[in-house]
N, C-alpha and C positions, 0 to 999 in steps of 0.2 A: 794521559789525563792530568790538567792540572790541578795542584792540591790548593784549596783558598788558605793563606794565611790567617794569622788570628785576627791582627784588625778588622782586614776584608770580613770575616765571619760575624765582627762584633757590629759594624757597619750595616752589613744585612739585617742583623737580628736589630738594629737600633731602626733603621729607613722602614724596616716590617713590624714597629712599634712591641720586640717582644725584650722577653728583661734579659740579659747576659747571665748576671747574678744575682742571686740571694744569699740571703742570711735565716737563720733559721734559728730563734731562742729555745732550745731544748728542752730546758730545765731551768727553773730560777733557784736550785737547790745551789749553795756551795758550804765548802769545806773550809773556806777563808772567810774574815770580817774584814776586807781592806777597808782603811778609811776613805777613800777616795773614790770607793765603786758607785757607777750609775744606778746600782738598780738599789730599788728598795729592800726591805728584810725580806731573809732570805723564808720561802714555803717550803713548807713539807710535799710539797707536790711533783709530779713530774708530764705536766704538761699534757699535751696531747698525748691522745694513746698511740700504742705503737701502730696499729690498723688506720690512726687517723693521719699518724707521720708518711706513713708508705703511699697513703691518697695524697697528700699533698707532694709528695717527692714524683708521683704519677703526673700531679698535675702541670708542675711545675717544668718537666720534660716535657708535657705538651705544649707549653707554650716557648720551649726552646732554650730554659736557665742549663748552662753549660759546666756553672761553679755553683756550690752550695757551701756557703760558712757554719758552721754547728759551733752556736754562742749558748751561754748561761748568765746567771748562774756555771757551774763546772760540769762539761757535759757527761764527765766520767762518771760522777758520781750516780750517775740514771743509768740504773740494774740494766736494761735490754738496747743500751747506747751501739755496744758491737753489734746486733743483729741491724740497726740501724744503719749503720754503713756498711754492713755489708748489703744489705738492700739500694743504698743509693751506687753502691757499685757494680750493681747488677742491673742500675739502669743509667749505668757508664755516667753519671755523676760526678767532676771532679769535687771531693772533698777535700774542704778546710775547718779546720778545729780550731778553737781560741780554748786556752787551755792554761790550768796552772800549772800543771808539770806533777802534783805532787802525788796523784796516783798512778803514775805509768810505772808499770814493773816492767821485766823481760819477755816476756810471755807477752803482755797485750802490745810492746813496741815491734814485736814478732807477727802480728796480728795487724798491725796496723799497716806492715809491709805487704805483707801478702794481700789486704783490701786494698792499696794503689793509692792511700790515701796521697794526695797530693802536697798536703804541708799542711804542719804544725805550728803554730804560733802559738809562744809561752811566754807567760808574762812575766819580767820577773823585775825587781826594783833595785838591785843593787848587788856591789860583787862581796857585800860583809853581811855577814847573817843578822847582826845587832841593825843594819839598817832596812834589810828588807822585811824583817818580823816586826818592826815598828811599824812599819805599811800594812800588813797579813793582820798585824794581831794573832799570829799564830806560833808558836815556838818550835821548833823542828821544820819550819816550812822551807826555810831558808837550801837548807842539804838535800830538801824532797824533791823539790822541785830542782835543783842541781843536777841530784842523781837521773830524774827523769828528761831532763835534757840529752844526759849521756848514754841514757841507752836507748835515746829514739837516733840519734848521731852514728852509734856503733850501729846501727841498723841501715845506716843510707839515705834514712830519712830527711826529709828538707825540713829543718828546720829556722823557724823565723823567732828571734828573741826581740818582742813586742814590752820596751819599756816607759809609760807614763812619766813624764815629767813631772817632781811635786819639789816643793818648798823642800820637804825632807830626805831626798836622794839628789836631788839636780848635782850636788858636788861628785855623785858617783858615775857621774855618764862614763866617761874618759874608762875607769876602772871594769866599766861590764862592755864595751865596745871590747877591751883587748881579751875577758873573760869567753865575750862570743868566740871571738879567733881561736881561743885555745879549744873552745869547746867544737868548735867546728860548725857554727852557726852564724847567720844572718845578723844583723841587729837594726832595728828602726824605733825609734825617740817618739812620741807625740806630745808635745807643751798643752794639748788644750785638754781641758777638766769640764766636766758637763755634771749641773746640776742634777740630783737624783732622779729617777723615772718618777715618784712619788709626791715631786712637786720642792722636795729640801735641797736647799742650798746647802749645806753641810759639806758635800765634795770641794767648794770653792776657797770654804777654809786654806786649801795645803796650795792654790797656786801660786809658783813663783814669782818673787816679788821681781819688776827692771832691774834691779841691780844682779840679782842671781842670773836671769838670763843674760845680760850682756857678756859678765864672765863669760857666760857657756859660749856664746856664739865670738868670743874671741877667742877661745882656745880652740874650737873648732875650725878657724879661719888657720887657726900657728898649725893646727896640726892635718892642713889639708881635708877637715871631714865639712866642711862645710856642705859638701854636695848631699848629704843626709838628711836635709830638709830642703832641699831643692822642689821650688815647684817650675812646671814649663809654662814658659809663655802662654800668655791668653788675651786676648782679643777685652782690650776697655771700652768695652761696648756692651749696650742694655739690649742688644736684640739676642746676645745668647742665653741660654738656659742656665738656669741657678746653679744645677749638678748635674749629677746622673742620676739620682734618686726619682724615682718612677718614669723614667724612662729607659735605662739598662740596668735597674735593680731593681729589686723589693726584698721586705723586710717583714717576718713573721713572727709575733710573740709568742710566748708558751698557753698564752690561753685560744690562740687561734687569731688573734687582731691582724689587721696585715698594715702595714706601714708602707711608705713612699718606701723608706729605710731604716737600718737598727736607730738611725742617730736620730730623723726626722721622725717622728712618733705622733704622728697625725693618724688617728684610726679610719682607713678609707674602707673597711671592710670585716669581715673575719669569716674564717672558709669553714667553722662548723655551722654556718647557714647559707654560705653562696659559695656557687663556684668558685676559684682561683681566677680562672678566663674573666668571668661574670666582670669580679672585680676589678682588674689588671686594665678591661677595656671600657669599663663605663663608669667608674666611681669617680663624683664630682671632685673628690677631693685629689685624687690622680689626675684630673683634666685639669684643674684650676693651678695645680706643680705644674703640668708641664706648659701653660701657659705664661708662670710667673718669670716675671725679669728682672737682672738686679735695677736695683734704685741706689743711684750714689750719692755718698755726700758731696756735698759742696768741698769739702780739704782734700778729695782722693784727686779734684784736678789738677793740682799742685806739687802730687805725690810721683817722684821719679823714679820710684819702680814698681807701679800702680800696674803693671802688667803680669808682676807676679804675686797680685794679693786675689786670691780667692777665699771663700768664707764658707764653713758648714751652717749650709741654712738651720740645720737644728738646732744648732748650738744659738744659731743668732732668733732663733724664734722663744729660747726658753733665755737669755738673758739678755735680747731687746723687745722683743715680743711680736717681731716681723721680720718673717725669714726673708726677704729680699735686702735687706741691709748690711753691711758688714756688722760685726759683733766685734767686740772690743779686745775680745784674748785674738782674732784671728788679728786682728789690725795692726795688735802693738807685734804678733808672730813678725808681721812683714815689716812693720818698724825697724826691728832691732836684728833680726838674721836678713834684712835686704837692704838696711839701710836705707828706706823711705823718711817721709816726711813724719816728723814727731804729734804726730794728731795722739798720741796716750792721753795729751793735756786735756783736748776737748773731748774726750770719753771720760776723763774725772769729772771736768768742769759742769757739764750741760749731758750726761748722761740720757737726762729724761727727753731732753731733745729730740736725741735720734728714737728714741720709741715712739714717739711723739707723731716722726718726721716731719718736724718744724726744721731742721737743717740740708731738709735735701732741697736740690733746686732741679725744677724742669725746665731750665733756660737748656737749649739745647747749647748755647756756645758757652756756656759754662764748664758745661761736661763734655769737653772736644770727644769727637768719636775717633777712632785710633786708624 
């Protein structure tokens, strides 16, 4: 009998319109005040109840999610979070946590082996405590989250060290890349910063100015890591779809909302009134994503390595205000680590433009198809 590979599986589930993945907001409680976090202030709440989590983890196997991400807010800090994964493991769930690290003891990295969790992602900002508790706002976080790295590691667990790029650690990449190696964990960078779920820009404060990242993406060329931001080729063409966002994933808030995805925060639904199914197959705002195409500007024709810029439509919906366009942190991304054409200029200069889109052109020979 032959076994389908994962693509082959992901392929079916995408040709049979069902999601791969989700995300699931647990909790908007957390134990940190990063300056930089998406979400708004933190509630005293803890989300759906655990009766209403287990329906959704039901429904979400029905319609074929094969991964589930458990985001916050910190999802430890929600009293009956272990009974939660053990319930998505008992309906063979691969889980993933995004996590600060700084409540895990021995006991629950014990715990977290025996439910099969599939990987951990910790956040962490830097390999000196003076730099990452400037980010926490928290004092002691620094070693908490350290030590909780090390004993999900001494347990075998996959661990993913998930670092935010900011104005105020970007000099420390280099330093927590070699801290993963010792620690015996993964590491992956993200440069881009998303204004708050609440509507404040406040997060965009700390993003790195051109001059900070080009450092980074030179030292990362001297020092062979450039492939840490590598994206794969793709097709410069408006007949492919924006993402994967409602069509191999969805995204669920802690009040029940269900999203395209965590970053895309278009409310297509919320499943303490409809079904999962209901919404996943009929919500216009699901139909109208998977319809959407990008729209290019006029400068991406010109752009010589235009086949490695893609864009999170969220990001570009909440700072151009239409998610089919490139947004200006992914542009200047491909700028400066792909060495494309320097359009940073015309995202200072005419910003309101591209919201506008008064700079895109529908000439088709403008925008050659690839």
């Amino acid at each position: 009998m032959r076994v389908a590979g994962l693509e082959e599986l992901q392929a079916r589930l995408q040709r049979d319109l069902r999601p791969w993945g989700a995300s699931l907001e647990i909790t908007r409680r957390c134990n940190l005040g990063c300056v930089h976090c998406l979400r708004g202030p933190s509630r005293q709440d803890d989300g759906l109840f655990y009766a209403q989590v287990c329906q959704v983890l039901d429904q979400l196997v029905d319609l074929g999610c094969m991964r589930l991400s458990f985001t916050g807010g910190e999802p430890f800090t929600r009293p009956d979070f272990v009974p939660i994964l053990e319930y998505a493991w008992q309906k063979r769930i691969a889980s993933v946590i995004l996590t600060n690290g700084t409540l895990i003891t021995s006991t629950l990295a014990d715990t977290l082996l025996t439910l099969h969790v599939h990987e951990i992602q910790v956040s962490l900002y830097a390999a000196s405590s003076q730099v990452h508790e400037t980010v926490t706002r928290v004092p002691g976080s620094f070693s908490a989250t350290l030590g909780g790295i090390q004993r999900l590691t001494n347990q075998g667990l996959r661990v993913k060290v998930m670092m935010p790029v900011l104005s105020l650690n970007i000099q420390e990449v280099s330093a927590v890349r070699k801290l993963c190696d010792q620690q015996g964990a993964t590491f992956q960078r993200s440069l881009l910063l998303f204004p708050r779920d609440d509507g404040s820009p406040a997060p965009l404060d700390f993003v790195a100015s051109d001059e900070q990242l080009c450092r980074l993406a030179e030292e990362e060329v001297r020092c062979d890591w450039s492939a840490s931001d590598a994206t794969r080729g793709m097709e410069f063409s408006r007949n492919r779809p924006l993402c994967t966002a409602g069509i191999q994933q969805i995204g669920i808030g802690s009040d029940g909302s269900v999203y395209p995805c965590g970053a895309l925060r278009l409310p297509a639904g919320n499943i303490r009134r409809q079904e999962l199914a209901r919404i996943w197959h009929t919500s216009p705002v699901l139909e109208e994503l998977r319809r959407a195409r990008p729209a290019y500007p006029i400068f991406c024709a010109s752009c010589q390595v235009r086949e490695y810029c893609s864009w999170c439509p969220g990001l570009s919906l909440m700072l151009e205000g239409d998610m089919t366009v490139p947004n200006s942190q992914d542009c200047r991304r491909t700028r400066i680590f792909r060495g494309g054409v320097d359009c940073g200029g015309i995202w200072r200069q005419a910003p309101h433009r591209a919201r506008q889109g008064q700079c895109y052109c529908d000439d088709e020979e403008t925008i050659p198809e690839a």
